[in-house]
ROSE-4610 file (N, C-alpha, C; in Angstrom, 1 decimal, always signed):
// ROSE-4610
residu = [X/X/X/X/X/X/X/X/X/X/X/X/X/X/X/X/X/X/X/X/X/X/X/X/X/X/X/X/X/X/X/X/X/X/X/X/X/X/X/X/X/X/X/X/X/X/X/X/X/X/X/X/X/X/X/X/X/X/X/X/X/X/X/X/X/X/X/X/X/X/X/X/X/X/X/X/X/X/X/X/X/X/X/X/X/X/X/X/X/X/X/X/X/X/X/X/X/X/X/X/X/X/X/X/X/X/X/X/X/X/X/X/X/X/X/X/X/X/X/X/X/X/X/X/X/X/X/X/X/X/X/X/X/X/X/X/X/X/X/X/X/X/X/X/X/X/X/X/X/X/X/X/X/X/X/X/X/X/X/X/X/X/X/X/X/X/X/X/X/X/X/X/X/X/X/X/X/X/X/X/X/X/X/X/X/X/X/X/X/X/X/X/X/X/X/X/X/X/X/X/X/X/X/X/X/X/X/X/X/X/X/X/X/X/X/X/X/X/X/X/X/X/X/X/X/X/X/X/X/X/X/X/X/X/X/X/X/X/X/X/X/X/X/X/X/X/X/X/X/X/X/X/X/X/X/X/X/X/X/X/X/X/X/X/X/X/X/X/X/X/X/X/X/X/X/X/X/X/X/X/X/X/X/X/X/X/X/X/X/X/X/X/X/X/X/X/X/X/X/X/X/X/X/X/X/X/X/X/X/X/X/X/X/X/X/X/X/X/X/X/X/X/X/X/X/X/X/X/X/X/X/X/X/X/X/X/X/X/X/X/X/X/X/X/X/X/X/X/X/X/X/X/X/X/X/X/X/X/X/X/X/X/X/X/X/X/X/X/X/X/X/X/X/X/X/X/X/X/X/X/X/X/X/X/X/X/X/X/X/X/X/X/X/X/X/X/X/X/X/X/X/X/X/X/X/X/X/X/X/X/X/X/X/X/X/X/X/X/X/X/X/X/X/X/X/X/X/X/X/X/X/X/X/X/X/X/X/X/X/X/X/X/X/X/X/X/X/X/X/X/X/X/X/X/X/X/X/X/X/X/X/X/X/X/X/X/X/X/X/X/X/X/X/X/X/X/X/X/X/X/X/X/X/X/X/X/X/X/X/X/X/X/X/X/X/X/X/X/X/X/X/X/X/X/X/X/X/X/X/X/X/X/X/X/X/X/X/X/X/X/X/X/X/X/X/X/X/X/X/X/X/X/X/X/X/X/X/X/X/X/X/X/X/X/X/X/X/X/X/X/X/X/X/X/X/X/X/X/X/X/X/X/X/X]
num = [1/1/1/2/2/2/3/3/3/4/4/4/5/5/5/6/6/6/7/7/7/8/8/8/9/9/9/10/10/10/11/11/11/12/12/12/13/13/13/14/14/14/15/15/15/16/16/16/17/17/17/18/18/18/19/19/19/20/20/20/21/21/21/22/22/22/23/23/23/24/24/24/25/25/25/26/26/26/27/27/27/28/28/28/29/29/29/30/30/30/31/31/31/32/32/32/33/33/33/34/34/34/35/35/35/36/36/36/37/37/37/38/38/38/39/39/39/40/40/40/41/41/41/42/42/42/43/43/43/44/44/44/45/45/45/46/46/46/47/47/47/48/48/48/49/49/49/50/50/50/51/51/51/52/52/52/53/53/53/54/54/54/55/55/55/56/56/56/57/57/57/58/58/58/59/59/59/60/60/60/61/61/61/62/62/62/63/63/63/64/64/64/65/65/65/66/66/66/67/67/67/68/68/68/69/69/69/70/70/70/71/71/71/72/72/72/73/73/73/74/74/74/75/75/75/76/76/76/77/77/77/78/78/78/79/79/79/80/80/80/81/81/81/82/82/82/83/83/83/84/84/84/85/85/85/86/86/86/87/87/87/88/88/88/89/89/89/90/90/90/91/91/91/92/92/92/93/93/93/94/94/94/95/95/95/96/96/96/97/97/97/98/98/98/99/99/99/100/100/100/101/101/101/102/102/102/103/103/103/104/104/104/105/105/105/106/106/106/107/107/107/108/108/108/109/109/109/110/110/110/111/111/111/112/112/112/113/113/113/114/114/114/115/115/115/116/116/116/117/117/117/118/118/118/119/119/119/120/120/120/121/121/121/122/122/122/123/123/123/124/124/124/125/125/125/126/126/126/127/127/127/128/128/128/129/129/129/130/130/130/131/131/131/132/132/132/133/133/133/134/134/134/135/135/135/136/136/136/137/137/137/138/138/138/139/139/139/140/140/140/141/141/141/142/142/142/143/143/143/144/144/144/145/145/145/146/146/146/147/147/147/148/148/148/149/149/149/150/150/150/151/151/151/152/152/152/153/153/153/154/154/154/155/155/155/156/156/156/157/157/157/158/158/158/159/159/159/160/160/160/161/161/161/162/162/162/163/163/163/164/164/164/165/165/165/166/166/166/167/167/167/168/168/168/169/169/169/170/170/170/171/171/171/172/172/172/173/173/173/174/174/174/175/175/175/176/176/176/177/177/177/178/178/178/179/179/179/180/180/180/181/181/181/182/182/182/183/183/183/184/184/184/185/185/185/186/186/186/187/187/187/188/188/188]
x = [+79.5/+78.3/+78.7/+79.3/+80.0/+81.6/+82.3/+83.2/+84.1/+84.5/+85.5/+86.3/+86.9/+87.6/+87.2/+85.7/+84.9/+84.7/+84.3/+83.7/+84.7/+86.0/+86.6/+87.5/+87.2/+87.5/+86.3/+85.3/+84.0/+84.3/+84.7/+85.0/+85.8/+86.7/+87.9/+87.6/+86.7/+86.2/+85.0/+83.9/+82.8/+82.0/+82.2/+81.8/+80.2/+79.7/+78.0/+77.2/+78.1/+77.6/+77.4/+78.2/+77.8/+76.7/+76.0/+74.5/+73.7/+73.5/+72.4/+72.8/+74.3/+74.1/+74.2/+74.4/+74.4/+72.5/+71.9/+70.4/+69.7/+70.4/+69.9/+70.3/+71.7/+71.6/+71.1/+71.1/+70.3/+68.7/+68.3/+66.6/+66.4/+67.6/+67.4/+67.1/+68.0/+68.1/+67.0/+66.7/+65.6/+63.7/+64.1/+62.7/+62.9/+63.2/+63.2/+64.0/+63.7/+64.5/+63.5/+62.3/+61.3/+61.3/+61.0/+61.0/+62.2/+63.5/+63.9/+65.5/+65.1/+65.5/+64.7/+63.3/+62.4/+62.9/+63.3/+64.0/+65.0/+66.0/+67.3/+67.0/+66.3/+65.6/+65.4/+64.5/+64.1/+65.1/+65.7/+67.0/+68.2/+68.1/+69.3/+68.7/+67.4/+66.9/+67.1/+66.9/+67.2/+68.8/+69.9/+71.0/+70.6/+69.9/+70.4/+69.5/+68.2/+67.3/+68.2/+69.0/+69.4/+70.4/+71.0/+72.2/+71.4/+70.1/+69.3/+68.8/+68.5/+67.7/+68.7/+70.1/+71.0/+71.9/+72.4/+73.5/+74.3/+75.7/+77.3/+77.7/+78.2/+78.6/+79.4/+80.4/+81.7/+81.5/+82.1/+81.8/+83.2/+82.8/+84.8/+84.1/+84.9/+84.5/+85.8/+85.1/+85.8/+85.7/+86.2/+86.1/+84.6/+83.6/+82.2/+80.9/+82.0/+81.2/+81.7/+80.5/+80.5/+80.2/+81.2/+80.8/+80.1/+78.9/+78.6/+78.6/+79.7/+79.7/+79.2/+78.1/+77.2/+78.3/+78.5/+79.4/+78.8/+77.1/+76.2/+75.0/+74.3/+72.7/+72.1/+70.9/+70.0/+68.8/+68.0/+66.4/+65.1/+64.1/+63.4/+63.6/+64.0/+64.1/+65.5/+66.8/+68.1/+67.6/+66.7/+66.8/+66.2/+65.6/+65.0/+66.9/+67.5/+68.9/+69.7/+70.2/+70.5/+70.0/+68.5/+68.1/+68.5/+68.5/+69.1/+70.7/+71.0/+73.0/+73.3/+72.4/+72.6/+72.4/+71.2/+70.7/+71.7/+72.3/+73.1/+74.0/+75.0/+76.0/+75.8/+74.9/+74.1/+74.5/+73.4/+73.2/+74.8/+75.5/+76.7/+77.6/+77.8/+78.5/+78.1/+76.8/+76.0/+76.6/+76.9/+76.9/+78.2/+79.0/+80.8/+80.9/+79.9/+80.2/+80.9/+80.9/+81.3/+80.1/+78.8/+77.6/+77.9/+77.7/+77.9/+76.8/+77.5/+77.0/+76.5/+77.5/+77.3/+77.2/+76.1/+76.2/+76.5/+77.3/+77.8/+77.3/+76.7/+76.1/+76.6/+78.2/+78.8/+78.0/+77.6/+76.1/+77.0/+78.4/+79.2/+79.2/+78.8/+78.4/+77.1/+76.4/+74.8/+74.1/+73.8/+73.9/+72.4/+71.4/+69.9/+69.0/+68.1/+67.4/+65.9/+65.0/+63.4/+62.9/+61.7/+60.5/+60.8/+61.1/+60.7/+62.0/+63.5/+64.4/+64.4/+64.4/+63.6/+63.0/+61.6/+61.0/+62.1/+62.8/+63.3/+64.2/+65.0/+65.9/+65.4/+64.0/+63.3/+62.8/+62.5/+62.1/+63.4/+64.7/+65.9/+66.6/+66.1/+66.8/+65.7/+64.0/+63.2/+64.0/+64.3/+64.6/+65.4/+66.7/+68.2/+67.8/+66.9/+67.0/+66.1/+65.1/+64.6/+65.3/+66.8/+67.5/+68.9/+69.0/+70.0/+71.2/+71.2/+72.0/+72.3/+73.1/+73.1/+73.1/+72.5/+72.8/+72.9/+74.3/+74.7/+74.7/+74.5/+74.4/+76.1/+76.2/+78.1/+78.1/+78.6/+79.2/+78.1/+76.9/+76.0/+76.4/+75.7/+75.9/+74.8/+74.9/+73.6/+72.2/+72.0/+70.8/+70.2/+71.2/+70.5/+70.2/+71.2/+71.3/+70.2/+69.6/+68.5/+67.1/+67.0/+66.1/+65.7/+67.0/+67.0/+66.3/+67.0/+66.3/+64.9/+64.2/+63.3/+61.9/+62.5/+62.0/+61.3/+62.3/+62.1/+61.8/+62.8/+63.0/+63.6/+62.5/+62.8/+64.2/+65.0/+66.5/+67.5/+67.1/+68.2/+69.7/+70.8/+71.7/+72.6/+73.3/+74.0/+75.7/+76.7/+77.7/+78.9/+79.3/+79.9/+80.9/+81.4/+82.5/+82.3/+82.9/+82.9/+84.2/+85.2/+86.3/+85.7/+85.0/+83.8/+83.4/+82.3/+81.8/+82.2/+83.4/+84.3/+84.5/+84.9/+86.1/+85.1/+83.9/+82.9/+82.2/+82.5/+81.7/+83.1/+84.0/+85.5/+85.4/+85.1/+85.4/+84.2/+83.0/+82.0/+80.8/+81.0/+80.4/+79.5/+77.8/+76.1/+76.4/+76.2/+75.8/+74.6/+73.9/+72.8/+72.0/+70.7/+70.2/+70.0/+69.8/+69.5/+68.4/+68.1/+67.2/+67.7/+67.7/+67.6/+66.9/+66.6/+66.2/+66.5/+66.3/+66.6/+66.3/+67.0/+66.8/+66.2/+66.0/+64.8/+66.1/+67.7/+68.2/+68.4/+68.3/+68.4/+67.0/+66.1/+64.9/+65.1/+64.8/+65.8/+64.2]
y = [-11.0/-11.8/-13.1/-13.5/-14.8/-14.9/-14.8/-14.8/-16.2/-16.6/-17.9/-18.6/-17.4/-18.0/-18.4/-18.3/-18.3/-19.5/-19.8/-21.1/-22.1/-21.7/-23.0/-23.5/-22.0/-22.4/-23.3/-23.0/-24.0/-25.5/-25.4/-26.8/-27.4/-26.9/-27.5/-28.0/-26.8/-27.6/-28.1/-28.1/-28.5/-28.6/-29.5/-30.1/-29.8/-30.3/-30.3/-29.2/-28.1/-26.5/-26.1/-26.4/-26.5/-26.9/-27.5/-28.1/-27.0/-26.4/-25.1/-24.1/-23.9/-22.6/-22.6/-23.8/-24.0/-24.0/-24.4/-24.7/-23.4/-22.2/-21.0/-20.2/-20.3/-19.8/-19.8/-21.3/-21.5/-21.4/-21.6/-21.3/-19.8/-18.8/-17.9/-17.6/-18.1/-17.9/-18.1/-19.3/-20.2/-20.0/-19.2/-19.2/-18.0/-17.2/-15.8/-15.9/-14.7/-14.4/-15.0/-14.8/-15.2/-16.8/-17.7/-19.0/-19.7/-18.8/-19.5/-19.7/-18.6/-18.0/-19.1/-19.2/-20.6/-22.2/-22.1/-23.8/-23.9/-22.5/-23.0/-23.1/-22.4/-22.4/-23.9/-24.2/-25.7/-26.9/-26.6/-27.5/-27.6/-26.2/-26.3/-26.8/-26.4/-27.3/-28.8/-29.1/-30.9/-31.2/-30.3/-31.0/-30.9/-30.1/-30.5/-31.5/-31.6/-32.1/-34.0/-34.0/-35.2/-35.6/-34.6/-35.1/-35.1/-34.9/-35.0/-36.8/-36.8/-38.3/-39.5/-39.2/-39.9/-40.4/-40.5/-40.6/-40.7/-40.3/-40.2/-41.3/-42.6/-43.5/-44.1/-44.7/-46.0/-47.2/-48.2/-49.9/-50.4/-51.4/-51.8/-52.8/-53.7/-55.5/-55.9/-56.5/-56.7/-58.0/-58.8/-60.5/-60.8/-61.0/-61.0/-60.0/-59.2/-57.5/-56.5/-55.6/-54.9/-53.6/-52.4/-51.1/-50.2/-49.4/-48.9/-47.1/-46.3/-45.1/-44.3/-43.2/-42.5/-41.2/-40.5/-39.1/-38.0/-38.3/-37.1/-37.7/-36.2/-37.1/-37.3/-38.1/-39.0/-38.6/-38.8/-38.2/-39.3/-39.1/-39.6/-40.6/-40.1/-41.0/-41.8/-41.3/-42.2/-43.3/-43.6/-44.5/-45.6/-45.7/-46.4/-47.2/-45.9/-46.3/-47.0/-46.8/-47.8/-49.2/-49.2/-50.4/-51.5/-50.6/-51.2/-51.5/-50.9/-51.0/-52.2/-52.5/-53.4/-54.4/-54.5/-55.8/-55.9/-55.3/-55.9/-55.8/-55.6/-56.2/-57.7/-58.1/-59.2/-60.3/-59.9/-61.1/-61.2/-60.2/-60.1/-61.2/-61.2/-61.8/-63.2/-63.7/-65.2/-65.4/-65.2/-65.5/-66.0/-65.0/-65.3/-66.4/-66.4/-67.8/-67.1/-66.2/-65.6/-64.7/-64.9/-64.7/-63.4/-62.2/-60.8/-61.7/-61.2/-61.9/-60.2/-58.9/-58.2/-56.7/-56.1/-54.8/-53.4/-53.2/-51.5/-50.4/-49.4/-48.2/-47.2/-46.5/-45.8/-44.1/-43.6/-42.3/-40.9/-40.9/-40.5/-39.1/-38.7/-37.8/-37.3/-37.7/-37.5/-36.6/-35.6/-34.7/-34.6/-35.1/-35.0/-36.3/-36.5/-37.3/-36.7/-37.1/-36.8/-38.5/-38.1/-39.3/-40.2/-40.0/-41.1/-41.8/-41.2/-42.1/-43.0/-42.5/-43.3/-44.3/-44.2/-45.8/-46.3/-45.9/-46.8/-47.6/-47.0/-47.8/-48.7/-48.5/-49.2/-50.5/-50.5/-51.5/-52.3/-51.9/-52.0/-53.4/-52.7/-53.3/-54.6/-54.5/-55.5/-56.7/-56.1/-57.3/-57.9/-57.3/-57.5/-58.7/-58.8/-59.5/-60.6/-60.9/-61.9/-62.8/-61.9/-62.6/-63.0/-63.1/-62.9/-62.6/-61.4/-60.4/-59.2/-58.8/-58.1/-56.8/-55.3/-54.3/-53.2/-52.4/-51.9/-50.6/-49.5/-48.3/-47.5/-46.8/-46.6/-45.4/-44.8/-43.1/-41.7/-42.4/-41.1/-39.9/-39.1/-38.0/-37.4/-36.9/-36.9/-36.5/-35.6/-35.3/-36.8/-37.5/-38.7/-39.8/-39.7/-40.6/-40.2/-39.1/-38.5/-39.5/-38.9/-39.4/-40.7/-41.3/-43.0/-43.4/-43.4/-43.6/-43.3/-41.9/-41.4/-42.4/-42.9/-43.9/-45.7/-45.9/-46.6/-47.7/-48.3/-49.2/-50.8/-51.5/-52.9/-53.3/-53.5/-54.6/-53.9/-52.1/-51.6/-51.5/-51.4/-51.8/-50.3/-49.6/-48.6/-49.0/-48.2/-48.9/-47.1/-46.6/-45.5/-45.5/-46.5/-46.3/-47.0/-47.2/-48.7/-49.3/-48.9/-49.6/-50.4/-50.3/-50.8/-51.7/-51.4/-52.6/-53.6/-53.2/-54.3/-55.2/-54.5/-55.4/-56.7/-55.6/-57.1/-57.8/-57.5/-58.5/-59.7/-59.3/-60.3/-60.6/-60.2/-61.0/-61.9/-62.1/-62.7/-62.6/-61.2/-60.5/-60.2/-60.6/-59.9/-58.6/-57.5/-56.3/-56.5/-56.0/-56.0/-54.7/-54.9/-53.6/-52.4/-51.5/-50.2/-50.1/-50.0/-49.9/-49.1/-47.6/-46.6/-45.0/-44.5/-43.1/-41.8/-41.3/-40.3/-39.0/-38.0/-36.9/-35.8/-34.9/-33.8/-32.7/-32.8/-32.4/-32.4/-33.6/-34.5/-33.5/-32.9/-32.7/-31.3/-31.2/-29.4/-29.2]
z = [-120.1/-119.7/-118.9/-119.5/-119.5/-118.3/-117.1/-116.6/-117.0/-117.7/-117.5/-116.8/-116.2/-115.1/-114.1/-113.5/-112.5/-112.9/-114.4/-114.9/-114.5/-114.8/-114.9/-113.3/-112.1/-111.1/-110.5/-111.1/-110.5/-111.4/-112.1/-112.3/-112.1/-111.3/-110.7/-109.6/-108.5/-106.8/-106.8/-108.0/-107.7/-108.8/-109.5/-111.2/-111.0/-109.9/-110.4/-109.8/-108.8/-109.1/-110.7/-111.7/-112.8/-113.2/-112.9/-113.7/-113.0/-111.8/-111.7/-113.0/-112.9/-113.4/-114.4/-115.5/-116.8/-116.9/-116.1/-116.0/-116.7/-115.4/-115.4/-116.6/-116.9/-118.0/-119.7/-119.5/-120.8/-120.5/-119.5/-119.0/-119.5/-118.6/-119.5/-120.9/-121.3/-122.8/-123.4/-123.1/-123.9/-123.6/-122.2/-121.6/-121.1/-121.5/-120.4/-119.5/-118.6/-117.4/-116.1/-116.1/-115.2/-114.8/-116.5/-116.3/-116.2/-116.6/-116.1/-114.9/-114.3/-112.8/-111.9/-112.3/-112.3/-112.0/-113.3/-113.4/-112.4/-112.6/-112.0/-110.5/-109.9/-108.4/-108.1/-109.2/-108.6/-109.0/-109.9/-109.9/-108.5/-108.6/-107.2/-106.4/-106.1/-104.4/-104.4/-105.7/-105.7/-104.9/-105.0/-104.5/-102.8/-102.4/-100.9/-100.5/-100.9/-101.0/-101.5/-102.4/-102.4/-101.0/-101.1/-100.0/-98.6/-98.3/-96.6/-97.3/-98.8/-99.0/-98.6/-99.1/-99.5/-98.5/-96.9/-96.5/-96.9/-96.4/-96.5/-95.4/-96.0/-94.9/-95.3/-94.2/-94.7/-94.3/-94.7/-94.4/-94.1/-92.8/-92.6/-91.9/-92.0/-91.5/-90.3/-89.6/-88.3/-87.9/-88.9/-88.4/-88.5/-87.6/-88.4/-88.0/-87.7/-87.2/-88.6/-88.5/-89.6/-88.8/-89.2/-89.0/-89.8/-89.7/-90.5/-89.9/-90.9/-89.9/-91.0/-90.5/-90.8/-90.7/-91.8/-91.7/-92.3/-92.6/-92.1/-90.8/-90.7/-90.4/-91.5/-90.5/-91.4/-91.0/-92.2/-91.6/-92.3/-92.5/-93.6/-94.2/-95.4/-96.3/-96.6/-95.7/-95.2/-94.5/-93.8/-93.0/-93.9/-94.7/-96.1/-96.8/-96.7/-97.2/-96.4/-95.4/-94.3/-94.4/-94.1/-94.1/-95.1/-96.5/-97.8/-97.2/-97.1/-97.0/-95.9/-94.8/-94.3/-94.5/-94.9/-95.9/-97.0/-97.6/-98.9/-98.1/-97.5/-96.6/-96.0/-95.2/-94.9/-96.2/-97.2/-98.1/-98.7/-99.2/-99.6/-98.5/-97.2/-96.5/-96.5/-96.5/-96.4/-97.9/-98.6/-100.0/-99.8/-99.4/-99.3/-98.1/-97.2/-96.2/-94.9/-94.9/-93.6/-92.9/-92.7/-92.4/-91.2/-91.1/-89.8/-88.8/-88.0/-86.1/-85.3/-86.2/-85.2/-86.3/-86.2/-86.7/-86.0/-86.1/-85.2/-86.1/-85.7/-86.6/-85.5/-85.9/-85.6/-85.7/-85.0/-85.1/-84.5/-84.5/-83.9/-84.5/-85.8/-86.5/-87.4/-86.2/-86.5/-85.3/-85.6/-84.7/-84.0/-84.6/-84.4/-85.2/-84.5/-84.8/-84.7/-85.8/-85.9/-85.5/-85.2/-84.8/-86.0/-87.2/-88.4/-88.4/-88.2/-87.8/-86.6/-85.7/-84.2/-84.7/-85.1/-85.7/-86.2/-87.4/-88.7/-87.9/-86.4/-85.7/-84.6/-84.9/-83.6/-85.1/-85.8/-86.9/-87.3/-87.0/-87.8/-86.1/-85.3/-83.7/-83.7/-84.3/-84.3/-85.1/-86.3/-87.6/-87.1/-87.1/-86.8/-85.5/-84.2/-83.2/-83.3/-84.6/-84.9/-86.0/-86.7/-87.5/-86.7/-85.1/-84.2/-84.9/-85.2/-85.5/-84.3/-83.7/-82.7/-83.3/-83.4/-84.0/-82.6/-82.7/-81.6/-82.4/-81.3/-81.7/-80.9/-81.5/-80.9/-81.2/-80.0/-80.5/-80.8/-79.9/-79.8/-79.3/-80.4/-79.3/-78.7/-77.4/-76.2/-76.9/-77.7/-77.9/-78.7/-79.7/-80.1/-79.1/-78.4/-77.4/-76.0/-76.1/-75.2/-75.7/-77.4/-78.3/-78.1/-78.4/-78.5/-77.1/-75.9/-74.8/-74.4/-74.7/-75.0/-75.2/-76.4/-77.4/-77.2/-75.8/-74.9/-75.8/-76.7/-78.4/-77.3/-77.2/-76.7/-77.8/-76.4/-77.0/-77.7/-77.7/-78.2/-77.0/-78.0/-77.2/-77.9/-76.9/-77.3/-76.4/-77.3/-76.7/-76.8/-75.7/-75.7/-76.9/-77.7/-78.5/-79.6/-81.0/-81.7/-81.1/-80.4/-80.3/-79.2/-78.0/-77.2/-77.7/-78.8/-79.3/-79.8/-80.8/-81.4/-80.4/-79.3/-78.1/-77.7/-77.5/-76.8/-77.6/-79.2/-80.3/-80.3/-80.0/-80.5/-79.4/-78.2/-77.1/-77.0/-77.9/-78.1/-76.8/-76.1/-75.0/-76.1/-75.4/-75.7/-75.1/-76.0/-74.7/-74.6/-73.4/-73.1/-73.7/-73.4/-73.8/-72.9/-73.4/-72.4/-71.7/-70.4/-69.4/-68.6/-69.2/-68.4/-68.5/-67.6/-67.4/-67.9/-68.5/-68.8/-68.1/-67.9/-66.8/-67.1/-66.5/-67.0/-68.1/-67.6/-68.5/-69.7/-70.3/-71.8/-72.4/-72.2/-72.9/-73.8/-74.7/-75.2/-75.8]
């Protein structure tokens, strides 16, 4: 009924595949085979369902530029998260007395964007430029970077590289913002 070895190679690569199938099997047990083939269904959908809510990102400080690299996409309800990580980086830095001048959001592994991220980066380019904070976008890739332009987001500023941006936040260089066209190619 029961395989062990299966059990205990799953908990060697992946502790919380454990929590569906412990779900299911005691759902079974306890509830049938119907309710609860049931539960475990709706249990598993929560993991992917968390990890599209949740971003996967790193933080690395650059004298008074801060990188923020996104190592999934982001949709919905990430951009909610972001906005938090930025802000506590922010207050975090004013506290310590070394206040960020410059935010880089490395997008270099974000392969698509929806309309509700678009805003969240057009509300995010608003704040950041009323709090003169510079927020640079780095390392799109074309379809975001079609998007973004698309979007036609007053004062956003996109920069081909973070090692780019870095150069011209330390070299205390404004980039400017993006004022340009996009071609009938960029449209999918």
């Amino acid at each position: 009924m029961v395989n062990i070895k299966i059990l205990l190679q799953m908990w060697k690569l992946s502790a919380l595949e454990l929590i569906p199938w412990f779900v299911c099997f005691a759902g079974t047990l306890l509830l049938g085979i119907t309710y609860g083939i049931f539960v475990a269904v709706a249990v598993h959908l929560i993991f992917p369902l968390y990890r599209i809510a949740v971003p996967r990102y790193s933080l690395s400080r650059h004298g008074d530029a801060v990188v923020l690299k996104l190592t999934s996409g982001i949709s919905y309800p990430a951009i909610d998260k972001v906005r938090t990580i930025l802000q506590q980086v922010e207050d975090s830095s004013i506290g310590e007395g070394c206040p960020v001048s410059v935010f880089i959001l490395d997008c270099g592994q974000m392969p698509e964007s929806d309309f509700t991220v678009v805003e969240g980066f057009s509300e995010l380019v608003f704040e950041y430029r009323l709090k003169d904070i510079q927020l640079i976008f780095a390392n799109l890739q074309d379809q975001v970077h079609c998007i973004l332009l698309k979007a036609e987001i007053p004062g956003i500023v996109v920069s081909p590289s973070v090692e780019a941006a870095l150069s011209a936040a330390s070299d205390g260089v404004v980039l400017v913002s993006v004022n340009a066209t996009v071609d009938e190619q960029g449209d999918g």
